[in-house]
N, C-alpha and C positions, 0 to 999 in steps of 0.2 A: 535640159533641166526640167524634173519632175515637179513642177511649182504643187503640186498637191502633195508631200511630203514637209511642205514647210510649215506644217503646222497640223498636229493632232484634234486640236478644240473647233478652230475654225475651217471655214473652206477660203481656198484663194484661188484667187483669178487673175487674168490680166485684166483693168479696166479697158471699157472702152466708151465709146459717144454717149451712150443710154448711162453710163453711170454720172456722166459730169453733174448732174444738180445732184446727186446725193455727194458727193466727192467735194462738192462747193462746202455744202452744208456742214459736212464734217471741221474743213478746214475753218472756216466762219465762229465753229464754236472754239476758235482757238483762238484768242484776238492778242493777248502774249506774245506768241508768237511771231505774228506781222507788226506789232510795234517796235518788234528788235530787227526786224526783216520783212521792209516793204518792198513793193506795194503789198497791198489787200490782192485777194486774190479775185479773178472773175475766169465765166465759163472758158475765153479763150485764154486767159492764161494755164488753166488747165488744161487745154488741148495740146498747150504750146508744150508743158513741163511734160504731158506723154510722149512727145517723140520727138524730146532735144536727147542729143547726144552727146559726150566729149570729142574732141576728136582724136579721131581713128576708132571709133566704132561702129559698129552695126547695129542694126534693129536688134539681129538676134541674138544680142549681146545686152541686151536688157530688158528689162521689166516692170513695167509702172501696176505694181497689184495691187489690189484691194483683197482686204480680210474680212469676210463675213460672217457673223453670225446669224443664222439664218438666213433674211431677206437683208437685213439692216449692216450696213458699212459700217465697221467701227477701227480700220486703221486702213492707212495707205502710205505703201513703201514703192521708192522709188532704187531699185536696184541695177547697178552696174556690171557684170563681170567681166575679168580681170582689168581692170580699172586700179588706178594706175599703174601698175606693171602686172605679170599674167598670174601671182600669187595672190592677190592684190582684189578682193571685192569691193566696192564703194558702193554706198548710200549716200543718193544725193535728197532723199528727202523720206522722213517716218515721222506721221501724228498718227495720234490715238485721237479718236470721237473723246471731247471733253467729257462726255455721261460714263467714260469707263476709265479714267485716268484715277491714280493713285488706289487703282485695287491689284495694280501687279501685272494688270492685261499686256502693256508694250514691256517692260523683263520679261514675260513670258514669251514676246512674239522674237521679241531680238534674241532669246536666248537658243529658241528653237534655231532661229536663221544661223546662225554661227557655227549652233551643232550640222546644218545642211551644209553650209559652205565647208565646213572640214571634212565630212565628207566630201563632199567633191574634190576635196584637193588643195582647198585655197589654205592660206599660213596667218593671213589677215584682211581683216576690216579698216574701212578709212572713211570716215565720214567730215564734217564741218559743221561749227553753231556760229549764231552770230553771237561775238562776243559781247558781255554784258547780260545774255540773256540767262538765269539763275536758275529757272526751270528747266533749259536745255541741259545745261550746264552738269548739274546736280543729277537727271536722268542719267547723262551717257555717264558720268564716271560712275554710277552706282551699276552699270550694265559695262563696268570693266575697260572703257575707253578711256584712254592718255594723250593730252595735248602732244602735240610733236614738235612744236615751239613755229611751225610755220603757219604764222599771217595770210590771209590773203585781201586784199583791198575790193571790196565788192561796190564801190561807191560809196551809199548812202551807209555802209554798216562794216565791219572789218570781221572776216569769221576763222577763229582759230578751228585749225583743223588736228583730227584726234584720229587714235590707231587701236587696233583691240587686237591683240595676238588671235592664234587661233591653235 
Protein backbone atom coordinates (compact mmCIF):
# COMPACT_ATOMS: atom_id res chain seq x y z
CA UNK A 1 0.00 0.00 0.00
CA UNK A 2 1.27 3.37 -1.28
CA UNK A 3 0.30 5.30 2.09
CA UNK A 4 1.67 8.56 0.27
CA UNK A 5 -1.16 8.58 -2.35
CA UNK A 6 -3.62 9.03 0.55
CA UNK A 7 -3.60 12.33 0.51
CA UNK A 8 -2.66 15.29 -1.96
CA UNK A 9 -2.48 18.27 0.77
CA UNK A 10 -0.77 16.48 3.42
CA UNK A 11 2.09 13.94 3.89
CA UNK A 12 1.35 10.63 5.78
CA UNK A 13 3.19 8.28 7.66
CA UNK A 14 3.17 5.52 9.76
CA UNK A 15 3.49 6.84 13.35
CA UNK A 16 5.92 5.68 15.46
CA UNK A 17 7.72 6.09 19.24
CA UNK A 18 8.90 9.79 18.46
CA UNK A 19 5.51 10.73 17.50
CA UNK A 20 3.56 9.58 20.82
CA UNK A 21 3.66 13.05 22.67
CA UNK A 22 2.43 14.90 19.67
CA UNK A 23 -0.26 11.97 19.00
CA UNK A 24 -1.11 12.45 22.89
CA UNK A 25 -1.68 16.09 22.39
CA UNK A 26 -3.74 15.75 19.50
CA UNK A 27 -6.05 13.28 20.95
CA UNK A 28 -6.21 15.47 24.44
CA UNK A 29 -7.60 18.31 22.34
CA UNK A 30 -10.48 16.07 21.88
CA UNK A 31 -12.10 15.55 25.39
CA UNK A 32 -15.74 14.89 23.54
CA UNK A 33 -14.57 12.38 22.46
CA UNK A 34 -13.18 10.26 25.59
CA UNK A 35 -16.15 11.24 27.56
CA UNK A 36 -18.27 9.03 25.25
CA UNK A 37 -15.18 6.59 25.03
CA UNK A 38 -13.02 5.99 28.06
CA UNK A 39 -10.54 5.94 29.36
CA UNK A 40 -8.49 9.32 28.61
CA UNK A 41 -5.87 8.28 26.67
CA UNK A 42 -1.96 8.16 27.95
CA UNK A 43 1.55 7.41 26.04
CA UNK A 44 1.21 3.63 26.55
CA UNK A 45 -2.07 3.41 25.60
CA UNK A 46 -1.09 4.81 22.48
CA UNK A 47 1.60 2.43 21.84
CA UNK A 48 -0.91 -0.13 22.88
CA UNK A 49 -3.70 1.18 19.94
CA UNK A 50 -0.25 1.07 17.36
CA UNK A 51 0.08 -2.40 17.25
CA UNK A 52 -3.26 -4.03 18.39
CA UNK A 53 -4.67 -6.12 15.92
CA UNK A 54 -8.20 -7.91 15.25
CA UNK A 55 -7.71 -11.32 15.00
CA UNK A 56 -6.17 -12.87 12.07
CA UNK A 57 -4.23 -10.09 11.03
CA UNK A 58 -0.99 -8.98 10.38
CA UNK A 59 1.29 -6.08 11.08
CA UNK A 60 1.29 -5.68 7.42
CA UNK A 61 -2.21 -5.39 7.27
CA UNK A 62 -2.36 -2.25 8.94
CA UNK A 63 -1.56 1.18 9.72
CA UNK A 64 -1.73 3.56 12.46
CA UNK A 65 -0.80 7.11 10.40
CA UNK A 66 -0.43 10.25 10.98
CA UNK A 67 -1.28 13.25 8.63
CA UNK A 68 0.96 16.08 8.57
CA UNK A 69 1.06 19.34 7.74
CA UNK A 70 4.30 20.19 7.64
CA UNK A 71 5.90 19.41 11.03
CA UNK A 72 2.60 19.55 12.89
CA UNK A 73 0.11 16.44 13.33
CA UNK A 74 -3.21 17.31 12.67
CA UNK A 75 -5.19 13.72 12.23
CA UNK A 76 -4.46 10.29 12.97
CA UNK A 77 -6.18 7.19 11.41
CA UNK A 78 -5.96 3.95 12.46
CA UNK A 79 -6.52 1.67 9.31
CA UNK A 80 -7.22 -2.00 8.95
CA UNK A 81 -7.32 -3.90 5.45
CA UNK A 82 -9.53 -6.27 4.67
CA UNK A 83 -11.03 -6.24 7.91
CA UNK A 84 -13.70 -7.69 8.31
CA UNK A 85 -14.01 -9.81 5.31
CA UNK A 86 -11.33 -9.17 2.32
CA UNK A 87 -13.64 -6.36 0.61
CA UNK A 88 -13.95 -4.87 3.67
CA UNK A 89 -11.55 -1.77 5.06
CA UNK A 90 -12.03 -0.86 8.68
CA UNK A 91 -11.14 2.12 10.68
CA UNK A 92 -10.69 1.41 13.94
CA UNK A 93 -9.81 4.91 14.95
CA UNK A 94 -9.81 8.82 13.02
CA UNK A 95 -9.41 12.40 14.94
CA UNK A 96 -8.73 15.56 13.56
CA UNK A 97 -6.40 18.10 15.92
CA UNK A 98 -9.23 20.08 17.49
CA UNK A 99 -7.38 23.58 15.92
CA UNK A 100 -8.57 22.09 12.34
CA UNK A 101 -12.09 20.64 12.99
CA UNK A 102 -15.21 21.98 11.31
CA UNK A 103 -13.01 23.60 8.19
CA UNK A 104 -13.77 20.39 6.00
CA UNK A 105 -10.00 18.86 6.98
CA UNK A 106 -11.27 15.20 8.14
CA UNK A 107 -14.22 15.08 4.80
CA UNK A 108 -11.46 15.89 2.93
CA UNK A 109 -8.99 13.20 4.46
CA UNK A 110 -11.78 10.39 4.65
CA UNK A 111 -12.85 11.30 1.32
CA UNK A 112 -9.44 10.97 -0.12
CA UNK A 113 -9.17 7.41 1.88
CA UNK A 114 -12.17 5.90 0.23
CA UNK A 115 -11.23 7.18 -3.16
CA UNK A 116 -7.69 5.04 -2.29
CA UNK A 117 -9.35 2.13 -0.99
CA UNK A 118 -11.43 1.73 -4.29
CA UNK A 119 -8.82 1.93 -5.84
CA UNK A 120 -7.32 -0.72 -4.42
CA UNK A 121 -10.19 -2.85 -4.86
CA UNK A 122 -12.06 -2.72 -1.60
CA UNK A 123 -16.29 -2.31 -1.97
CA UNK A 124 -16.44 -0.79 1.70
CA UNK A 125 -15.68 0.83 4.79
CA UNK A 126 -16.67 -0.25 8.33
CA UNK A 127 -15.98 1.74 11.12
CA UNK A 128 -17.74 2.09 14.87
CA UNK A 129 -18.81 5.40 17.28
CA UNK A 130 -19.74 5.27 20.58
CA UNK A 131 -23.16 5.77 20.64
CA UNK A 132 -24.58 8.80 22.11
CA UNK A 133 -21.69 10.70 20.88
CA UNK A 134 -23.43 13.55 18.43
CA UNK A 135 -20.21 14.75 16.95
CA UNK A 136 -19.14 11.43 15.90
CA UNK A 137 -22.29 10.76 14.85
CA UNK A 138 -23.09 13.80 12.63
CA UNK A 139 -19.28 13.63 11.03
CA UNK A 140 -19.53 9.95 9.79
CA UNK A 141 -23.00 10.25 8.34
CA UNK A 142 -22.21 13.57 6.69
CA UNK A 143 -18.85 11.48 5.16
CA UNK A 144 -21.65 8.84 3.74
CA UNK A 145 -21.60 6.23 6.57
CA UNK A 146 -24.92 4.12 7.67
CA UNK A 147 -25.43 2.34 11.00
CA UNK A 148 -25.73 -1.34 10.23
CA UNK A 149 -28.10 -1.86 13.17
CA UNK A 150 -25.23 -3.94 14.81
CA UNK A 151 -24.36 -3.14 18.50
CA UNK A 152 -21.43 -3.88 20.06
CA UNK A 153 -21.17 -3.91 23.96
CA UNK A 154 -17.59 -2.33 24.69
CA UNK A 155 -18.30 -2.20 28.52
CA UNK A 156 -18.29 1.22 29.75
CA UNK A 157 -19.95 2.52 26.39
CA UNK A 158 -22.07 0.48 23.44
CA UNK A 159 -20.74 1.52 19.81
CA UNK A 160 -22.87 1.30 16.78
CA UNK A 161 -21.08 0.28 14.01
CA UNK A 162 -21.63 1.96 10.36
CA UNK A 163 -20.65 0.85 6.51
CA UNK A 164 -19.85 3.46 3.66
CA UNK A 165 -20.16 1.56 0.21
CA UNK A 166 -17.47 2.27 -1.99
Amino acid sequence: MNIARLSVRYAVRPLADADVAQALALCRSNPLYYAHCPPAPTEDSLRADMQALPPGKRPEDKGYLGYFDGERLIALLDLILAYPDAQTAFIGFFMTDSAVQKQGVGSEIVKELCDFLRELGFSAVQLGWAQGNPQAERFWHKNGFVETGRIIDAGSYRVAVARRAL
